[in-house]
C-alpha positions as CSV (number, residue, x, y, z in Angstrom):
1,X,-88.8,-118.5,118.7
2,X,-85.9,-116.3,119.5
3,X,-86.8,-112.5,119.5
4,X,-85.5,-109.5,120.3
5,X,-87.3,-106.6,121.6
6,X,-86.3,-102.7,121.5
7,X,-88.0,-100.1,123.3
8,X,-88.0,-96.8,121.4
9,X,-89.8,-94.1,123.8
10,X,-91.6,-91.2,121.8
11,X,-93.0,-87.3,122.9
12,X,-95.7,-86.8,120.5
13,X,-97.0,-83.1,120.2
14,X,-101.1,-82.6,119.8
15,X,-101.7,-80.6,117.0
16,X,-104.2,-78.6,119.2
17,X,-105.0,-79.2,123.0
18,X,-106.8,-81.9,124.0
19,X,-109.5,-81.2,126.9
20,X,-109.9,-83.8,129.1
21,X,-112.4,-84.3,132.8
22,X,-108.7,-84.6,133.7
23,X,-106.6,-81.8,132.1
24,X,-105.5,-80.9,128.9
25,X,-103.0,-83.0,127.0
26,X,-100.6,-81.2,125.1
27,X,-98.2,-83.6,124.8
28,X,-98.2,-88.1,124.8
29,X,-95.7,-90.2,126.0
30,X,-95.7,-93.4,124.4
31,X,-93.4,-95.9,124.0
32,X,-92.9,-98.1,120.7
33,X,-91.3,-102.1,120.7
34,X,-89.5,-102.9,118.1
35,X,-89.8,-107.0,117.8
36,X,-87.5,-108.9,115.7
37,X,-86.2,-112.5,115.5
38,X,-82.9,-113.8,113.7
39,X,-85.3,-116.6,112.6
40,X,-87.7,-113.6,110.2
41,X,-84.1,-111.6,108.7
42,X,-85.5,-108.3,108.1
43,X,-88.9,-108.6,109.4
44,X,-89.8,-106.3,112.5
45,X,-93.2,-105.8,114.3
46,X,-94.2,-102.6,116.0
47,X,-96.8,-102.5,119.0
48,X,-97.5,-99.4,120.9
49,X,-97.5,-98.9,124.5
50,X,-99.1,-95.5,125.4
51,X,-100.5,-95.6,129.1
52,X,-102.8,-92.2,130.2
53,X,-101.8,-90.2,132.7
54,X,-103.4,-90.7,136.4
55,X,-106.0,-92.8,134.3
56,X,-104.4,-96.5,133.4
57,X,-104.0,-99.1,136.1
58,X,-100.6,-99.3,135.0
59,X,-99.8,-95.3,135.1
60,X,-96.6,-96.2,137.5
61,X,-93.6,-93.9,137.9
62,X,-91.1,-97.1,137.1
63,X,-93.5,-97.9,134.0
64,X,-89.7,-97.9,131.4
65,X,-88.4,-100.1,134.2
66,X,-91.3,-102.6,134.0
67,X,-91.5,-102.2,130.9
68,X,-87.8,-103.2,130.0
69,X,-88.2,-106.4,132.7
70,X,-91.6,-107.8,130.9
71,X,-89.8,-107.5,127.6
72,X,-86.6,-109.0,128.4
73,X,-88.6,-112.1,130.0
74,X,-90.4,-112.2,127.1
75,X,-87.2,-112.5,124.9
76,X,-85.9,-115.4,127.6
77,X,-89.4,-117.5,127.2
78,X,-88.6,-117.0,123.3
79,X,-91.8,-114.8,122.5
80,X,-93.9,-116.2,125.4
81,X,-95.3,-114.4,128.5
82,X,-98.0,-115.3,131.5
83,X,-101.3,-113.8,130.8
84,X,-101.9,-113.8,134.2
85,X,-99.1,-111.6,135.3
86,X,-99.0,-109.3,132.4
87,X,-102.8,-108.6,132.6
88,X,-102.2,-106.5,135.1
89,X,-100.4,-103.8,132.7
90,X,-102.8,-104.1,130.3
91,X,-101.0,-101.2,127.9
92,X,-98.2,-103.1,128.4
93,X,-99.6,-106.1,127.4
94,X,-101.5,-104.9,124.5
95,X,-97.9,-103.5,122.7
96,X,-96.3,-106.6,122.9
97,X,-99.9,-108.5,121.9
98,X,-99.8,-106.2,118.3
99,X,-96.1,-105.8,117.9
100,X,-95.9,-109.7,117.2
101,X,-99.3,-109.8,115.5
102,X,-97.5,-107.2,113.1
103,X,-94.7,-108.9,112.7
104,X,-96.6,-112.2,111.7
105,X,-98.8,-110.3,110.0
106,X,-95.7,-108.7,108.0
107,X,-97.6,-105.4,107.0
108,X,-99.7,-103.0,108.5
109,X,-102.7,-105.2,107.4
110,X,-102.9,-106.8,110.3
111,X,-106.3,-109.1,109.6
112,X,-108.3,-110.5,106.9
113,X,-111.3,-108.7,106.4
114,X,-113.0,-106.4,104.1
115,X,-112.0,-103.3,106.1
116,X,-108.0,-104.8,105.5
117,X,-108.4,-105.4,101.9
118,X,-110.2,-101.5,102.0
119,X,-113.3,-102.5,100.8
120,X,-115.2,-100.9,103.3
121,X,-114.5,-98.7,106.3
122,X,-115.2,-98.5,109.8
123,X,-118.5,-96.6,111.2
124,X,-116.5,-93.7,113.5
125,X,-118.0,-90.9,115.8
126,X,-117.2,-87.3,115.6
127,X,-115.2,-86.5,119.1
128,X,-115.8,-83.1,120.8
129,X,-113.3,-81.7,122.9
130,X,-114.3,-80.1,126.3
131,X,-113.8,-76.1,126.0
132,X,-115.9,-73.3,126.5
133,X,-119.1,-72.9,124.6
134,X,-118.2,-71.2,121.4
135,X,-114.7,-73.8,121.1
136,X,-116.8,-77.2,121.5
137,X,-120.0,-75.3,119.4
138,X,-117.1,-74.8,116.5
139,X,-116.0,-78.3,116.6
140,X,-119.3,-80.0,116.5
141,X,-120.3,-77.9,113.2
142,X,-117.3,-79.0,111.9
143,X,-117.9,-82.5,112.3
144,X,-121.7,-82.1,111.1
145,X,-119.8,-80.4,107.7
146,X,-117.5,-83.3,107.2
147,X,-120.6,-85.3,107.4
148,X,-120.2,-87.2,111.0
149,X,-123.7,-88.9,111.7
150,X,-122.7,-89.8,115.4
151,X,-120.9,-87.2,117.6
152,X,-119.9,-87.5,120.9
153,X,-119.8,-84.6,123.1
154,X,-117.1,-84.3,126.6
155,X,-119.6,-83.0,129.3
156,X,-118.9,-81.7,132.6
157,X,-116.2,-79.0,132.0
158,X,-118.7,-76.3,131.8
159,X,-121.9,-75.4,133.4
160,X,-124.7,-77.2,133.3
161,X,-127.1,-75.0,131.9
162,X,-124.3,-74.4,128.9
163,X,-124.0,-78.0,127.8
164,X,-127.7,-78.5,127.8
165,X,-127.7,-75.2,125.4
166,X,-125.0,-77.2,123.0
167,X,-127.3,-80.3,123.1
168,X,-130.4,-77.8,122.5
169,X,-128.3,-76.1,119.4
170,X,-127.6,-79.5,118.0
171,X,-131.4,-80.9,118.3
172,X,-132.6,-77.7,116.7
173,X,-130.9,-78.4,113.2
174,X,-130.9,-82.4,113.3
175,X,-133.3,-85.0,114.8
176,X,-132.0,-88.0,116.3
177,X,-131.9,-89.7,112.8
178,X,-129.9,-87.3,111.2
179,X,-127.3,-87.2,114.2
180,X,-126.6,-89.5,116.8
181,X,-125.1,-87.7,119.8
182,X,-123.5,-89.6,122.7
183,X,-122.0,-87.7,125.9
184,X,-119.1,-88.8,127.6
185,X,-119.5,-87.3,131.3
186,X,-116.0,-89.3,132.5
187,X,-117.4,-89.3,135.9
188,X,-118.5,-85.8,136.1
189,X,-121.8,-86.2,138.2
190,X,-122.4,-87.0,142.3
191,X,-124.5,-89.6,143.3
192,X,-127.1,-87.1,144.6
193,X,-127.5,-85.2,141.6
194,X,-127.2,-87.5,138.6
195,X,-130.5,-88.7,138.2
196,X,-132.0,-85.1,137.4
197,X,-129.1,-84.8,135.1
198,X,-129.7,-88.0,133.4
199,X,-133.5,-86.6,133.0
200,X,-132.5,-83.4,131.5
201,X,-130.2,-85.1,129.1
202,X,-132.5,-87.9,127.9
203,X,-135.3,-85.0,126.8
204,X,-132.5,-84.5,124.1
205,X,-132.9,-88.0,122.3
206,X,-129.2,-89.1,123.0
207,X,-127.8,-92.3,122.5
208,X,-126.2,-92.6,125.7
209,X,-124.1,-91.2,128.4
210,X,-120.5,-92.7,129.6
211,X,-119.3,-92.9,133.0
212,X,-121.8,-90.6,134.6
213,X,-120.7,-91.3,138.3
214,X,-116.8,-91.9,138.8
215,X,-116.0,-95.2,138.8
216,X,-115.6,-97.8,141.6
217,X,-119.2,-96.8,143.2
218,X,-121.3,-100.1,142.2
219,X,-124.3,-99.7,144.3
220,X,-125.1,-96.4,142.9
221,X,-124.4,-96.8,139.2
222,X,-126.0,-100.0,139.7
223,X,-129.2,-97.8,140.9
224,X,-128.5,-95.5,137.6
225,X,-128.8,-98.1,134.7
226,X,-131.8,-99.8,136.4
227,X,-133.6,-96.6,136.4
228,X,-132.3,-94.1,133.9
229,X,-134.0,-92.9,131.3
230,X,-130.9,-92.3,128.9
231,X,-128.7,-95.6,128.3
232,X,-125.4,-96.0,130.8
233,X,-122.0,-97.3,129.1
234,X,-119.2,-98.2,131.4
235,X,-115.4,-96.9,130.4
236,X,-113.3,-96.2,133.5
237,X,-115.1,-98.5,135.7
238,X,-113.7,-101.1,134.0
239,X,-110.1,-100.0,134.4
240,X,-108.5,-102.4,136.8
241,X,-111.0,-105.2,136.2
242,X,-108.4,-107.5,134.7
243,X,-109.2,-111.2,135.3
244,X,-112.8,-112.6,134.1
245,X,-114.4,-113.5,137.1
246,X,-113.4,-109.7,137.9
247,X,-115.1,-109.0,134.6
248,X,-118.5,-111.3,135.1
249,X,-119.1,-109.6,138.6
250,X,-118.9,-106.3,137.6
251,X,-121.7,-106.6,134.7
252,X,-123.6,-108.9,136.4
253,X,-123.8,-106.2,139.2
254,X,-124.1,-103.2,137.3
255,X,-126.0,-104.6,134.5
256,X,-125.1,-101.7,132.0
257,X,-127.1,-101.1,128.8
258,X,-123.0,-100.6,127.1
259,X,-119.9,-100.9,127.9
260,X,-117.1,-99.4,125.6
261,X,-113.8,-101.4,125.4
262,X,-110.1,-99.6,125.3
263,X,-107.4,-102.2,124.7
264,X,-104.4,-100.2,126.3
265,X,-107.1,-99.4,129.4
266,X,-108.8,-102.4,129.5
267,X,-106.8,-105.4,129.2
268,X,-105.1,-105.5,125.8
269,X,-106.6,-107.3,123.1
270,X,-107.0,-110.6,124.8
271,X,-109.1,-108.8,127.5
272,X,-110.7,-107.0,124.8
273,X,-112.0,-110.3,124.2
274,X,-113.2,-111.6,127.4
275,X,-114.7,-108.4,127.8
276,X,-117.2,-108.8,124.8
277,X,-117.3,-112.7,125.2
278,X,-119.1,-112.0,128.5
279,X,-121.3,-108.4,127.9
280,X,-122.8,-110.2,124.9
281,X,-123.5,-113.6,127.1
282,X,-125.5,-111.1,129.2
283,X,-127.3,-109.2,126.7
284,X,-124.7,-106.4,127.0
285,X,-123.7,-103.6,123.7
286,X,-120.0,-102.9,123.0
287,X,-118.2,-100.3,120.9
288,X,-114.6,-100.2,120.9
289,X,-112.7,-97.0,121.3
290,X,-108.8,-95.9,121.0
291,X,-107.4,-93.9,123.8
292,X,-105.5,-91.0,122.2
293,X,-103.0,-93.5,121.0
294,X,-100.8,-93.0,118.0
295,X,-101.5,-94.5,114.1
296,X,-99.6,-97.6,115.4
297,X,-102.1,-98.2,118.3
298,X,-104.9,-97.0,116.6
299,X,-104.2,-99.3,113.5
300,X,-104.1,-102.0,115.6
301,X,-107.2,-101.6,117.3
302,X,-109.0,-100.6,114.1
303,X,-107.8,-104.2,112.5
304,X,-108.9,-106.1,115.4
305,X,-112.4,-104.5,115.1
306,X,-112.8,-105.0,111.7
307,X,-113.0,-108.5,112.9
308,X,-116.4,-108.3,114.5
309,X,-119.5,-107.7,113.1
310,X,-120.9,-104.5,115.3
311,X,-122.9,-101.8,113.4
312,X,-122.2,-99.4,116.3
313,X,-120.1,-96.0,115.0
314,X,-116.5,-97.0,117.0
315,X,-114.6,-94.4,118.7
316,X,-111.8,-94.7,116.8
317,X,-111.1,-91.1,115.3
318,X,-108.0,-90.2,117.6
319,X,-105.0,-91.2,115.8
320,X,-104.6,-88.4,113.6
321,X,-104.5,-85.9,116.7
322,X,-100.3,-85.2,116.8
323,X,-98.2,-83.1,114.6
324,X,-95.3,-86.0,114.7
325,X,-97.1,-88.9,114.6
326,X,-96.1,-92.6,112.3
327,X,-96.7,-92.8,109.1
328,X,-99.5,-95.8,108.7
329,X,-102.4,-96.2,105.6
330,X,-105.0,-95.0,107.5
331,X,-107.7,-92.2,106.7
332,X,-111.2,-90.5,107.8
333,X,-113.4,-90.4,104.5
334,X,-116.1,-88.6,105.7
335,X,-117.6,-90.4,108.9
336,X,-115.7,-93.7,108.3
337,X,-112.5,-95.0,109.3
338,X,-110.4,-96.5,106.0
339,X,-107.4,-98.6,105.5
340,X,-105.7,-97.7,102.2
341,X,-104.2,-100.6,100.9
């Protein structure tokens, strides 16, 4: 099919700063592709490409140039590309894998399924900002009033002793059936010292904790999930991972209770894909999570989960973060992610 793809680069502005284990965001470059083919007059498909900062695999300082050259081969192989190639830029992948699943798709619902036809929504969790204690304390009783039932907390910014107090604050007002908190420690821990921590944590009843160790230490976090007392989900350790043997090895070793999959991070959708194909051959749990993409990203990601059957909340409550962001049918109804039709 002949096609034509324009790249349309974007600034987007938070509407309030974003604490991260690796800065603050205040602003997100992202870059849109614009895919059209004489064949579909008038039809266009838009993907988003929207790699993090010192975080994706693909975070390069000639990312527009590579960019430009992956979608100008594309438009020679007449909509085609090598998945083995292009798996290495997996946000780069995943913008041209949605931009022509929109444009087939020829509106923003991109997949059959009650969530599309907005019958139901999606199960999301509540996101807490890192901050000082009274900032992330404000946040999660606004989420607990807007009727969240699973919030997840960013750990590691403060001391200690303080985010144990948050968890304490939270535990005092609502058992583990009335909310479900997860903590996200993006690496936060040492080797030496993460095991108390994990102890602490677990008298709290949480779900689980992300990333407690930063990534690329096997042994060790292999050591943590076999002997944990608070379930271990994987996020940046899976960055870079692209091929599924790479995949395979890496929960084989590790043998996580959870892994949680980010398209733009983690391969695009086809490695999305391989990546629950094989956690679920080894007994593995899965939630899906954007990664501070825009509405186009996150409608994307949202369609394509709608398309399994997980009753896990989904980390998917990022795309309404920037003052300038694109105008797509999505809303937050309470704790759920909808697609107004």
């Amino acid at each position: 099919m002949n096609c034509k793809i324009e790249i349309i680069p974007r600034l987007l502005h938070f509407k309030q700063p974003a604490g991260t284990s690796r800065g603050t965001y205040t602003t997100r470059k992202v870059w849109y592709l614009h895919f059209t083919s004489p064949d579909f007059p008038g039809r266009v498909g838009i993907g988003e490409c929207a790699p993090l900062p010192a975080l994706s695999c693909d975070d390069l300082p000639d990312y527009e140039d590579i960019l430009k050259r992956f979608c100008r081969q594309v438009e020679k192989e007449q909509g085609m590309w090598d998945k083995d190639v292009l798996c290495q830029y997996p946000s780069i992948l995943f913008g041209l894998e949605t931009a022509i699943w929109h444009f087939f798709a020829g509106s923003w619902a991109l997949s059959d399924t009650a969530f599309s036809r907005g019958e139901v929504g999606i199960q999301i969790n509540g996101l807490i900002w890192m901050g000082d204690f009274d900032h992330m304390l404000s946040q999660i009783e606004k989420k607990m009033e807007a009727g969240f039932r699973c919030v997840k907390l960013k750990i590691g910014a403060i001391d200690f002793e303080k985010e144990l107090a948050l968890l304490r604050h939270i535990r005092t007002h609502f058992s583990s059936k009335e909310i479900e908190l997860r903590v996200d420690a993006n690496g936060a821990f040492s080797p030496g010292d993460a095991m108390e921590k994990l102890k602490r944590l677990s008298e709290f009843d949480l779900h689980s904790i992300e990333q407690p160790i930063r990534a690329g230490q096997w042994e060790e976090m292999a050591r943590l999930t076999s002997e944990s007392p608070l379930p271990v989900a994987l996020d940046e350790e899976l960055i870079g991972c692209n091929t599924l043997e790479e995949k395979k090895k890496l929960l084989a070793t590790i043998r996580p209770q959870y892994i949680i999959i980010k398209p733009s991070l983690h391969g695009g959708i086809c490695g999305g894909d391989e990546w629950i194909m094989e956690a679920e051959k080894q007994h593995i749990g899965w939630w899906i999570t954007s990664a501070l993409e825009s509405n186009i990203g996150l409608n994307a990601i949202a369609h394509w989960c709608a398309t399994f059957n997980n009753p896990l909340p989904q980390g998917l409550g990022t795309g309404m973060l920037f003052t300038d962001n694109i105008e797509v049918p999505l809303e937050i109804r309470k704790d759920c992610l909808w697609f107004c039709k």
